[in-house]
MARLUMRO-7330 format. One record per residue (C-alpha): residue number from 1; residue in three letters; x negated, y negated, z negated. Coordinates in steps of 0.2 Angstrom, whole numbers, always signed. Layout:
PT   n res    c1    c2    c3
PT NUM ALA     X     Y     Z
...
! end
This chain:
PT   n res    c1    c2    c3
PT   1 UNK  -343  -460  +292
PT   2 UNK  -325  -450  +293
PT   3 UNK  -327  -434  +285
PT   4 UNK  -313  -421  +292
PT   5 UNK  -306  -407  +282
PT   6 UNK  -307  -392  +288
PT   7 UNK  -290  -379  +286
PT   8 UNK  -297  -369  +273
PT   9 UNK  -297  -386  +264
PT  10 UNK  -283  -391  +268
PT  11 UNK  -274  -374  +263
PT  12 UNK  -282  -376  +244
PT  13 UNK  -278  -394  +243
PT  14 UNK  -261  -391  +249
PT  15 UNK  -258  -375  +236
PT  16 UNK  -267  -384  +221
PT  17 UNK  -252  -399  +225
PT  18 UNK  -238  -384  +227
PT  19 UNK  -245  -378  +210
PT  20 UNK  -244  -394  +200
PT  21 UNK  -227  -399  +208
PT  22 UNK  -219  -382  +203
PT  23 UNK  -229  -384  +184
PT  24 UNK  -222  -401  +183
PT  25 UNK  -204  -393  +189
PT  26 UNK  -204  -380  +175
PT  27 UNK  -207  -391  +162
PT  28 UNK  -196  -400  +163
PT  29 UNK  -183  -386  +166
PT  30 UNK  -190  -379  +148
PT  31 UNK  -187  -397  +141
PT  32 UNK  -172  -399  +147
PT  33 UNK  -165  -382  +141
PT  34 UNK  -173  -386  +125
PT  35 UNK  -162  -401  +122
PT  36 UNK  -146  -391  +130
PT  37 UNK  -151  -377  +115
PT  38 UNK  -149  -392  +102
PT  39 UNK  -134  -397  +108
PT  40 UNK  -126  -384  +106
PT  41 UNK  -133  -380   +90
PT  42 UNK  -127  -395   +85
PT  43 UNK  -110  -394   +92
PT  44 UNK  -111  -375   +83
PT  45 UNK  -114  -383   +65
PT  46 UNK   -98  -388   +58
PT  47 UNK   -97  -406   +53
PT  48 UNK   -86  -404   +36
PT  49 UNK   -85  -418   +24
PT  50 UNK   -94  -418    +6
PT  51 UNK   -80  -421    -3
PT  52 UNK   -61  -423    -4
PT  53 UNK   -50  -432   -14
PT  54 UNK   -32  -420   -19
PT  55 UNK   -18  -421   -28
PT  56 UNK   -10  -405   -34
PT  57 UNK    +9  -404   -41
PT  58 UNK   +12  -387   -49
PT  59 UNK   +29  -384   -56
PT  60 UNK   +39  -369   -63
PT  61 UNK   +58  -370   -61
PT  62 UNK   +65  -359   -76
PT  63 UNK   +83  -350   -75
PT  64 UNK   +89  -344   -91
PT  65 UNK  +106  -333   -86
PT  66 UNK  +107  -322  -103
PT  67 UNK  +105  -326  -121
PT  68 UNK   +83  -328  -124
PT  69 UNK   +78  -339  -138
PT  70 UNK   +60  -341  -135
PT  71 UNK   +50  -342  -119
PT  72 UNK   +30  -345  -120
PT  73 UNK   +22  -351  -104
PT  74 UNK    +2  -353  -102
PT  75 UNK    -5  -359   -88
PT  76 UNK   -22  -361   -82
PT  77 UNK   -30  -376   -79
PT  78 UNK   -45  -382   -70
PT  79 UNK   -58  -390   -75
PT  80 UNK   -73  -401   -69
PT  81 UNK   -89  -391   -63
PT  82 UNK  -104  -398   -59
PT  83 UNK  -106  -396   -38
PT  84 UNK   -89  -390   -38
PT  85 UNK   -76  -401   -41
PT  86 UNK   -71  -418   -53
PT  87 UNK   -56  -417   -62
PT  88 UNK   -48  -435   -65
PT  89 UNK   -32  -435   -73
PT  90 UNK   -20  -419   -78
PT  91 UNK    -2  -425   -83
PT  92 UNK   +12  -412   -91
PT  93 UNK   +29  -412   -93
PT  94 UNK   +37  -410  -105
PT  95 UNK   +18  -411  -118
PT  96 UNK   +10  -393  -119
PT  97 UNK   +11  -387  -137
PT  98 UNK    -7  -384  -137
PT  99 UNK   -21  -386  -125
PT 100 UNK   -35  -373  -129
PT 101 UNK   -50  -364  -122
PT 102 UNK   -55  -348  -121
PT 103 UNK   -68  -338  -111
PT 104 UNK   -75  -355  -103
PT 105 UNK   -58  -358   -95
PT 106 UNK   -44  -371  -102
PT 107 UNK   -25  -367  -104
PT 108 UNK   -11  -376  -108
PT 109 UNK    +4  -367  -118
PT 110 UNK   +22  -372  -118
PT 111 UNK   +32  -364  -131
PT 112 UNK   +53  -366  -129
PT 113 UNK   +64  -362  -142
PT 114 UNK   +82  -359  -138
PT 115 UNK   +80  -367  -121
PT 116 UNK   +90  -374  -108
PT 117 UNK  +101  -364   -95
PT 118 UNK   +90  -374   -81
PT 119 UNK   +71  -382   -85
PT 120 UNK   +56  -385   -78
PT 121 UNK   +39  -387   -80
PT 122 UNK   +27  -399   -71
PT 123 UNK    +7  -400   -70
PT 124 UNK    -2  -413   -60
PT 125 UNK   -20  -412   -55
PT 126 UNK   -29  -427   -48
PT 127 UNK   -46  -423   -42
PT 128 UNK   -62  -424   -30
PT 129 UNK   -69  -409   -23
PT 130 UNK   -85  -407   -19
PT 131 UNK   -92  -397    -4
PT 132 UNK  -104  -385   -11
PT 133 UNK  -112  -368    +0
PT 134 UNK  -128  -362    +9
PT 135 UNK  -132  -376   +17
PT 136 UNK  -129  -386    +3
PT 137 UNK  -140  -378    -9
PT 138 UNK  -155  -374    +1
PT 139 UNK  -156  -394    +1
PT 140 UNK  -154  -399   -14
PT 141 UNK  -162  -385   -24
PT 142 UNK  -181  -390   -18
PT 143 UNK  -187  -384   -34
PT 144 UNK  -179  -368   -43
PT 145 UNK  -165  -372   -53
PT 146 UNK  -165  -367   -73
PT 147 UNK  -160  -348   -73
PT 148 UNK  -144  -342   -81
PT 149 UNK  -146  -331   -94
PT 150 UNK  -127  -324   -92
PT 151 UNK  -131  -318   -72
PT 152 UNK  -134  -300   -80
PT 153 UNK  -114  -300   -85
PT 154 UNK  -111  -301   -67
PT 155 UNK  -119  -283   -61
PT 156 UNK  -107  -273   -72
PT 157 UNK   -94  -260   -66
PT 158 UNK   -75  -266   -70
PT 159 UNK   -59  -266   -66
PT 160 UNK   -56  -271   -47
PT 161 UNK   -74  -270   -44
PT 162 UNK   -82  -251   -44
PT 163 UNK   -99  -254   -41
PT 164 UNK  -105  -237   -48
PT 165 UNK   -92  -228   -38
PT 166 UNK  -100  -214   -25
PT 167 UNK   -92  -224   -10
PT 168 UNK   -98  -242   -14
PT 169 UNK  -114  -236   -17
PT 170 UNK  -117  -227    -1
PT 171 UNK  -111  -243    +6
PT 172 UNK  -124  -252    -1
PT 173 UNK  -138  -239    +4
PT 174 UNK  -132  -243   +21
PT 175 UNK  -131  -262   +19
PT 176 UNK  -149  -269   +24
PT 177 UNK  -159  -285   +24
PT 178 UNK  -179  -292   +26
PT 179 UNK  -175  -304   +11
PT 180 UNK  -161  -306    -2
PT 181 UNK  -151  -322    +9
PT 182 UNK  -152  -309   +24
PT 183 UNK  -144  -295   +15
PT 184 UNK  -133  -305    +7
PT 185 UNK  -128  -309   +23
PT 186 UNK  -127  -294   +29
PT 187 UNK  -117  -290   +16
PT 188 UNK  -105  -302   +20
PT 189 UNK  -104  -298   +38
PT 190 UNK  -100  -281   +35
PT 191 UNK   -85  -287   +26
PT 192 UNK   -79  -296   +38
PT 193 UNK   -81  -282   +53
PT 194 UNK   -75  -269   +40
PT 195 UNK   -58  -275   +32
PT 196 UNK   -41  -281   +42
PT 197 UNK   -30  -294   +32
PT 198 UNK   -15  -288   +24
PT 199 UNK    -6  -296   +10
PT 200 UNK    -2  -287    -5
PT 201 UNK    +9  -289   -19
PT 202 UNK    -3  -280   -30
PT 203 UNK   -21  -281   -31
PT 204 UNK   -29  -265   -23
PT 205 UNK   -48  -268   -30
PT 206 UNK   -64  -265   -20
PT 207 UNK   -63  -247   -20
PT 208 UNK   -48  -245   -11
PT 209 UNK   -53  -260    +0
PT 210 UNK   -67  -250    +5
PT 211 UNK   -55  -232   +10
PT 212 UNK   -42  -242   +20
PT 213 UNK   -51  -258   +25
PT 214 UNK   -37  -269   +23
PT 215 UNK   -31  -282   +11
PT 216 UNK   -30  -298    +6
PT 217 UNK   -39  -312    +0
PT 218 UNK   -43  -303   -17
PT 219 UNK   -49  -287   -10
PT 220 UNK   -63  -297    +2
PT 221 UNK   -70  -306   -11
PT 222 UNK   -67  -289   -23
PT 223 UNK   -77  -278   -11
PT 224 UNK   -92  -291    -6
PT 225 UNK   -94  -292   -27
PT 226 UNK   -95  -276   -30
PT 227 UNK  -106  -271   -17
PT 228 UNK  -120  -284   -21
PT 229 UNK  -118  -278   -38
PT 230 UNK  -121  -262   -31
PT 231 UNK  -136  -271   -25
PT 232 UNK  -141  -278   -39
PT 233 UNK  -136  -293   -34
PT 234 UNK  -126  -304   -48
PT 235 UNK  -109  -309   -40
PT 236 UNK   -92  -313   -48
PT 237 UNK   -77  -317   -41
PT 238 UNK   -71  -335   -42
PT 239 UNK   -50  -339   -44
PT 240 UNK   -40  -354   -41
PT 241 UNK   -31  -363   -24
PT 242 UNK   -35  -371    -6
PT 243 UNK   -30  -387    +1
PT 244 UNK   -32  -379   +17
PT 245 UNK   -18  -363   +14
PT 246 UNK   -12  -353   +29
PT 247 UNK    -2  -342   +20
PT 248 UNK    -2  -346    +2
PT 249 UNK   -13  -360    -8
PT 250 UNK   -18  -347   -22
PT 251 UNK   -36  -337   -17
PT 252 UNK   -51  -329   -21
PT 253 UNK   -67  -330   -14
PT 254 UNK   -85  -328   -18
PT 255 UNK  -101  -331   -31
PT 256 UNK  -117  -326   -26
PT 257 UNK  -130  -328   -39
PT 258 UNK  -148  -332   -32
PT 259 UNK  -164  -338   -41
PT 260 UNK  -169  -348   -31
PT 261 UNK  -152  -359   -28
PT 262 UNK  -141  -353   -44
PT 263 UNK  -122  -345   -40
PT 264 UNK  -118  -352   -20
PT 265 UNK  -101  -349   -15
PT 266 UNK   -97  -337    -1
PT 267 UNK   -80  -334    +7
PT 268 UNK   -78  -318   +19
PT 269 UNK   -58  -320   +22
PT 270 UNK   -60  -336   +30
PT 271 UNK   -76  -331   +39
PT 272 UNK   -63  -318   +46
PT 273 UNK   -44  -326   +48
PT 274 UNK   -49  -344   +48
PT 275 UNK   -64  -345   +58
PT 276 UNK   -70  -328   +67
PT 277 UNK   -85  -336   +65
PT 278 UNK  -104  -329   +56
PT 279 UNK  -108  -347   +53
PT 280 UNK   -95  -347   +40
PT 281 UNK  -107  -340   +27
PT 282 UNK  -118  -354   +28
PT 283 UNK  -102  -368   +28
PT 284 UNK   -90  -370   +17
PT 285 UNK   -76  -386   +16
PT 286 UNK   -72  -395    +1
PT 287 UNK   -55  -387    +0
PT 288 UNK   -58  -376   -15
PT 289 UNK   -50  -379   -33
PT 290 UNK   -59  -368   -46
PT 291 UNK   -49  -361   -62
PT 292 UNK   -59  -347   -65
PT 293 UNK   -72  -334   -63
PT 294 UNK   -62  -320   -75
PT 295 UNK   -56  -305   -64
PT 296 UNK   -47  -300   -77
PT 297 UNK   -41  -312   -88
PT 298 UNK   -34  -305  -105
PT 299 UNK   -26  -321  -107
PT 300 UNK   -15  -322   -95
PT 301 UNK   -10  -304   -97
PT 302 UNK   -23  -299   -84
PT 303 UNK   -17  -310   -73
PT 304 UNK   -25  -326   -65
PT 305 UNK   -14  -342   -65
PT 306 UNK    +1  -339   -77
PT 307 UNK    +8  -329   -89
PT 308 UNK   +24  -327   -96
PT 309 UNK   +29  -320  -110
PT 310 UNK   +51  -320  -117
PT 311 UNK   +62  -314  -132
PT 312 UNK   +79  -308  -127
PT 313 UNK   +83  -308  -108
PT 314 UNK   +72  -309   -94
PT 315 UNK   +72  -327   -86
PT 316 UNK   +69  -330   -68
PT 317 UNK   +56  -341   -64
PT 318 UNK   +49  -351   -47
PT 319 UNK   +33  -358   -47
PT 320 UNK   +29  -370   -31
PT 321 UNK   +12  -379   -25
PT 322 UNK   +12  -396   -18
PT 323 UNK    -5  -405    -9
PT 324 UNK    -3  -424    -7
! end
């Protein structure tokens, strides 16, 4: 027995086939845009090695033209940190007088008595450096690190970083975020749309970062610091040199302290000149060398690297940095 079909028949069977073809079509369509998404994702993460190996060469070429009879030099010196950085060999010359530590940093001092019309002095750094950010942390915290019982230090008003001032604050009023890593973020973006790089031979401090929206390396990470302080949200700014300098080695960037991770490293003036990229809060290189976390270091006269200190007349100095 044949049994025919009749058009209405055929019509359904025709559009239940059409249906299943063009279900079949769009999922794949769906999966393959899927897998284009993760490509691209994946091309979009930065693939940055975990850690480096440098050698730095510092050296400070002195110029006695008058009559000085005493010339103290102390320079600051970095120091391994757990996730940041190994330090494996420091070699001086001439031998420091003393080495010393103060405020959790470490100096050496160089004291020369009736000194030569030329010297110099030498310091070099052999270390590994150790990629540490976002995306670094959230992996290897899986449970909450110890607290630090010194984070409250970091949320105070000081020099460079106004927190309490009227403008900062209405700043961070306006600054918003679901979570603390969103505001945070947010934080950091703003930053980054809100300031033009400029260098400056003196440091300008977040306050005046904020009224002309320019500066330099200092006056990003100065104006993100203070305005998660205004947040309450500990922060400092951390001090010391890049392998990867475009226009000088020496910078400052970024410490955001969060319970969950501890302090993560942030760096807004790269995320701005380097990169012009948002991921860059997420992803750092292992390019930084640490020397300190002091704004304002009274040992160094305020300043960050060196001081300089002279009886009689004034010598010229040059201090240069060399990457091997």
């Amino acid at each position: 027995m044949i049994c025919k079909l009749t058009t209405s028949c055929k019509t359904l069977l025709w559009t239940v086939v059409l249906i299943a073809l063009i279900s079949s079509a769009d999922i794949d369509v769906r999966a393959r845009t899927r897998r284009a998404n993760t490509r691209k994702k994946d091309r979009q993460k930065p693939v940055y090695s975990k850690t480096s190996k440098v050698e730095m060469n510092i050296s400070y070429d002195f110029s006695v033209p008058g009559k000085t009879p005493k010339i103290q030099l102390i320079v600051a010196l970095p120091k391994t940190m757990p996730d940041r950085q190994r330090i494996y060999d420091i070699k001086c010359s001439p031998e420091p007088t003393r080495l010393f530590s103060e405020n959790q940093n470490d100096y050496a001092e160089f004291l020369f008595t009736n000194p030569e019309k030329q010297f110099k002095v030498q310091i070099n750094v052999k270390a590994r450096l150790l990629r540490y950010d976002l995306s670094i942390a959230r992996k290897k915290h899986k449970k909450n690190p110890p607290p630090d019982p010194n984070s409250h230090n970091f949320l105070k008003h000081e020099k460079y970083i106004e927190k309490d001032n009227p403008k900062i604050q209405q700043i961070a009023k306006d600054v918003k975020g679901n979570n603390k890593p969103a505001l945070i973020k947010n934080i950091h973006d703003y930053v980054v749309k809100n300031m033009d790089y400029s260098l400056n031979k003196a440091d300008l401090g977040a306050l005046e970062a904020a009224e002309k929206k320019r500066g330099d390396c200092s006056e990003y990470a100065d104006l993100f610091v203070a305005i998660c302080r205004a947040k309450n949200i500990p922060a400092r700014v951390a001090i010391g040199y890049t392998t990867e300098a475009t226009l000088t080695p020496r910078h400052a960037w970024a410490e955001v302290y969060m319970r969950k991770y501890g302090w993560v490293p942030f760096d807004p003036t790269w995320a701005d000149v380097k990169f012009k990229s948002a991921r860059q809060f997420h992803y750092l290189k292992s390019v930084y060398i640490y020397l300190t976390h002091v704004r304002h270091d009274p040992v160094l006269g305020g300043g960050y690297y060196s001081s300089c200190r002279y009886w009689g007349d004034s010598p010229r100095i040059k201090d240069s940095i060399e990457f091997k």
